[in-house]
N, C-alpha and C positions, 0 to 999 in steps of 0.2 A: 232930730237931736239924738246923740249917743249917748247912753252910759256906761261907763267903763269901770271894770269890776275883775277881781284875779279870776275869780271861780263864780260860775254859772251855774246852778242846780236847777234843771227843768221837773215840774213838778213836785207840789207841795204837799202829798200826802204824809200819811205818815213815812215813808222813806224820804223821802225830796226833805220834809222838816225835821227828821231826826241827823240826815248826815249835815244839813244846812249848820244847824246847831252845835255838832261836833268838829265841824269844820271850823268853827268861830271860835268852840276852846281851844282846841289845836293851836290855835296860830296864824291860820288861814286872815287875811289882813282886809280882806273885802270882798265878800259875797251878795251874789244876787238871788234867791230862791222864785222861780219865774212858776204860774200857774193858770191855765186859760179858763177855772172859770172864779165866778164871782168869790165862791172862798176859799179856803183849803180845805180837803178832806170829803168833795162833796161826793165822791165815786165808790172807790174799794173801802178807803178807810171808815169811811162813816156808817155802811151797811154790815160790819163785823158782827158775827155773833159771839163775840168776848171773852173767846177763853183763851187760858194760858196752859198747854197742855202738849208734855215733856214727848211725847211719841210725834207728833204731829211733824208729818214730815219725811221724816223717815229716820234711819240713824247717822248720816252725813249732817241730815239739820240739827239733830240732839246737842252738837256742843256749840251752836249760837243760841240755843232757847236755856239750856243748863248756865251758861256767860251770863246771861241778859238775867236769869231770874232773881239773883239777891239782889242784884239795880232795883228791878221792878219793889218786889216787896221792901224793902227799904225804904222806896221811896213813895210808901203806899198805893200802891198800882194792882195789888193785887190781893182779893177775897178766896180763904177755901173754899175747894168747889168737890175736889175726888172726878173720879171717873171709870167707869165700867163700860169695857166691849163686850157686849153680851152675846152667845153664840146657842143655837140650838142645837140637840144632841150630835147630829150630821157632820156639826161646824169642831168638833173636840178639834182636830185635828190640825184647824185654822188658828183655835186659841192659841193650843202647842205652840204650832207654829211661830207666833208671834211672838211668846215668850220669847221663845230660840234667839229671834230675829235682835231683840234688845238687849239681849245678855253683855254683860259688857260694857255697855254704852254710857254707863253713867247711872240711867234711869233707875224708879223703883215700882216694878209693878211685883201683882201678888195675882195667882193662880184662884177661883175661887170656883166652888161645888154649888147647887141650887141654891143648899140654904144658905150658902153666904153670901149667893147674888141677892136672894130675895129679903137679905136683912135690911139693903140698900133701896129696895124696890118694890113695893106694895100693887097687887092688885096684877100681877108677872102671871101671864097666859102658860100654862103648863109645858110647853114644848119648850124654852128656853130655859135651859138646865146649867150651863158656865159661864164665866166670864173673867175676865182679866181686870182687876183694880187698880188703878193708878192714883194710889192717897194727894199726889201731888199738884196733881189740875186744878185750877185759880182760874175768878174768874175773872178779868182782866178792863178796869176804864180806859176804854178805846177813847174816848171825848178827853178825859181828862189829861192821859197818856200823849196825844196828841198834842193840846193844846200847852202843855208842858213844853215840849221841843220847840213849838212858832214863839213860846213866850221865851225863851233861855237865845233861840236866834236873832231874837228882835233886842234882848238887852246887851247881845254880844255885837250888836251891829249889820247885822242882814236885813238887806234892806226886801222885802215882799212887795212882790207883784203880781198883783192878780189880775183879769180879764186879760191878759197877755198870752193868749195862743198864739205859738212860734209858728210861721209861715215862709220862712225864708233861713236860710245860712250860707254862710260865707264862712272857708280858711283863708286868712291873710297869714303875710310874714309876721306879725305881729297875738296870732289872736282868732276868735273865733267871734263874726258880728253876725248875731242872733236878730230876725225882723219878727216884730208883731204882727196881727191881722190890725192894728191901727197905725202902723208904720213907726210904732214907736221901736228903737233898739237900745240891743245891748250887746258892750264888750266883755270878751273876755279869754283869760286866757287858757280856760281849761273849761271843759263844759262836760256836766254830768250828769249822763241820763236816769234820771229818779221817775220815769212817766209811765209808770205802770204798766196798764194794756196798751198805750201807745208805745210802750217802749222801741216796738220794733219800725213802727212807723215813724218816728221820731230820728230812729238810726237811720233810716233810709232818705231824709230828709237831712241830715248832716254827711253824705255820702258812704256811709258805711253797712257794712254785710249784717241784716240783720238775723237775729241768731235764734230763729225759729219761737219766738215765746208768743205762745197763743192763750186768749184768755177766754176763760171758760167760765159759765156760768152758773150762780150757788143761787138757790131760791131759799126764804125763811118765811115761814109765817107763823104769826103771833096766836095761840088758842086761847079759848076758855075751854078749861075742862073740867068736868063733874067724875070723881072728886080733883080741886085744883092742886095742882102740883103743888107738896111741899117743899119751904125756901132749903128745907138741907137734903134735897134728892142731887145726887149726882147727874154731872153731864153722863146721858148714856149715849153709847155709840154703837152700831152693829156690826157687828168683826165683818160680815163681809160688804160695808161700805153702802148699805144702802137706805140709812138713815141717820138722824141724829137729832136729843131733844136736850131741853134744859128748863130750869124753871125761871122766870125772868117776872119781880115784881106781882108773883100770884097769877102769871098767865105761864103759858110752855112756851117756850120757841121751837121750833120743829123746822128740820129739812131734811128732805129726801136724799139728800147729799149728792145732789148732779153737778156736772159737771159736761154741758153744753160750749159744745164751742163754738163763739160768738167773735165778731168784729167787737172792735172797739167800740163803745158806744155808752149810753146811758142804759142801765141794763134795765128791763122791767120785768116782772114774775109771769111765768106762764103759767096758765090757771088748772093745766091738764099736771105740770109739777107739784104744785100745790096739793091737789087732790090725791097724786101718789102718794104724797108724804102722809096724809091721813092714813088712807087705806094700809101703808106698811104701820103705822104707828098701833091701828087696829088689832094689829093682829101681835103686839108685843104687850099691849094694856090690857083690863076690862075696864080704865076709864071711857066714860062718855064725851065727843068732842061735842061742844055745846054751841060754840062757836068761831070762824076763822074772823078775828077783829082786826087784822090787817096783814099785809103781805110786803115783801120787799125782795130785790135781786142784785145779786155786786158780782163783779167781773174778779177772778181769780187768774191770775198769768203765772202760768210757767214756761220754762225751756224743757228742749226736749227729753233732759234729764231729769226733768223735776226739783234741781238744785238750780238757786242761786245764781246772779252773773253780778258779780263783782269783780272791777277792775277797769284797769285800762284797756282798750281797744287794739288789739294788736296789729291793724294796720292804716287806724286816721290818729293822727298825730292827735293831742291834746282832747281825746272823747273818753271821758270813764262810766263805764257801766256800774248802776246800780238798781238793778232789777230782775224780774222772773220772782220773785216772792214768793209766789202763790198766794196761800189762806199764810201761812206763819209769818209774815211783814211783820207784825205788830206784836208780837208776842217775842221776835227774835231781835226787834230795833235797836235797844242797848247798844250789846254786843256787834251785828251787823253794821248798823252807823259809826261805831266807834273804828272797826277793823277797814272799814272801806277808807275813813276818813286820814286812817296812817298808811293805807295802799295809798292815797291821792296825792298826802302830802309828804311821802317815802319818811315817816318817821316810825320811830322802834317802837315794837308792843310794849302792853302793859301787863297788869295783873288779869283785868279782864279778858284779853285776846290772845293772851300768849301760847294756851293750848290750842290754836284754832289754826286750821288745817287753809291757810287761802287758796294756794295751789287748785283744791275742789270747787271754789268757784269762778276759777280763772276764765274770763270772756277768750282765752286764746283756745281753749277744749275744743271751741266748734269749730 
């Protein structure tokens, strides 16, 4: 049996269910939001370490997370959080640098000297002397967030299907018929790839060139630490990329901030990252790690520019890309879902998207 449907959106996470949902206010008259496992969210989106935080990315991403941010806080989605890239005396240079980098942009970061780092950060190992603040980092309900978008698509009419991994595709004159791994299908006439780390696999499986997005992999593990993180310490990060912690419910979240490149899969933590992330964490504290009380890993995609693919498919008729993310999916979804969803159904910006540059994420670049 068929179902037939205008628009296709493979993939439920949080992109697959945020454009799913803006496609249904738009106008969009019957969607399908297709997901092969048991629920949505169970891969990238649900292993987020949850912040909302205006640099992430780079400055081409700055005005989909700057778009998206009054949506989010508005719609209570987001807790002050602040953030500091901390840098040792070596790194002055990199801080600079980074300033430089954002000027401009929108953003509001502030330049700061030891003791303004260490007003933020107690217990600061002597060597780490600067840092760059970012008042404006939140930190962001990934669960709630999400499940926002499945419930607003589900009252606008999209119908969800889950355990339906796409195994099969056909273009007809008609249409794009999508097969399950249980033979069940679906029509339709526009099909949008929202599938993550599958993304490219997924292109390759509707005929078309896929456009290098490889996904990489983030480990996080959960500490006890003596003394425990207080709840108003900043997300800290380390200007040259090789850590990152937060305080989460009276434990720290900590990751080493890697970025392994991984096939698609269910990603799981490796134990030798883990213990990186300690041992760098060691040497930025005199806290004591008391305990790792659990650990987790999520797949992270980008293309090879690190930006975005939004759009149409510039040579299979009826395939719109909406993928390559990276870590900022979720923090840039607002704005991202809304801009994709006026590229899909050719309708005119709004107040949210109208400074937003599509062109930079045009799937025709590659």
């Amino acid at each position: 049996m068929t179902a037939g449907f205008d628009i296709a959106v493979v993939g439920a996470g949080i992109a697959g269910a945020s454009l799913a949902a803006e496609l249904a206010a738009q106008g969009a008259q019957s969607v399908v939001l297709i997901e092969a496992e048991d629920q949505p969210g169970y891969h990238t989106t649900g292993r987020s370490a949850a912040f909302w935080e205006e640099c992430y990315g780079g400055p081409d991403v700055v005005p989909l997370t700057l778009a998206s941010g009054p949506w989010l806080r508005d719609n209570g989605f987001l807790s002050p959080r602040g953030a500091l890239y901390i840098g040792r005396e070596d790194e002055a240079p990199a801080l600079d640098a980074f300033m430089e980098r954002f000027e401009g942009s929108g953003v509001h970061i502030e330049r700061l000297d030891r003791e303004g780092l260490t007003a933020h950060l107690s217990g600061l190992r002597p060597e780490w002397v600067g840092a760059v603040w970012e008042p404006a980092c939140a930190d962001i309900d990934v669960s709630a967030l999400h499940q926002h978008y499945l419930a607003a698509a589900r009252k606008s009419g999209v119908h969800l299907a889950t355990r339906a991994q796409i195994v099969g595709a056909e273009r007809t004159e008609a249409g794009w018929i999508l097969t399950d791994a249980h033979n069940e299908r679906f029509s339709a006439g526009v099909v949008a790839n929202a599938a993550g780390a599958w993304a490219d696999t997924f292109a390759a499986l509707v005929g078309a060139r896929p456009k290098g997005i490889q996904p990489l992999r983030r480990t996080v593990a959960q500490l006890r630490t003596d003394p425990a993180p207080p709840a108003t310490l900043p997300l800290v990060l380390d200007i040259a990329g090789r850590f990152y912690f937060k305080p989460e419910s009276g434990r720290l979240w900590l990751s080493p901030h890697d970025e392994e490149p991984s096939p698609p899969c269910d990603a799981a933590p490796e134990e030798l990252a883990v213990a990186e992330a300690i041992a760098r964490f060691e040497t930025v504290v005199d806290w004591r790690v008391a305990a790792v009380e659990r650990k987790w890993a999520g797949l992270r995609s980008f293309a090879p520019d690190r930006l975005p693919v939004y759009g149409y498919d510039p040579a299979v008729e009826g395939l719109f890309w909406f993928a390559g993310q990276g870590g900022f999916g979720i923090q840039t979804a607002p704005a991202a879902a809304r801009l994709a969803a006026q590229l899909l159904l050719d309708l005119p910006r709004d107040a949210m998207t109208a400074e937003l540059d599509a062109g930079l994420y045009d799937p025709a670049r590659f």
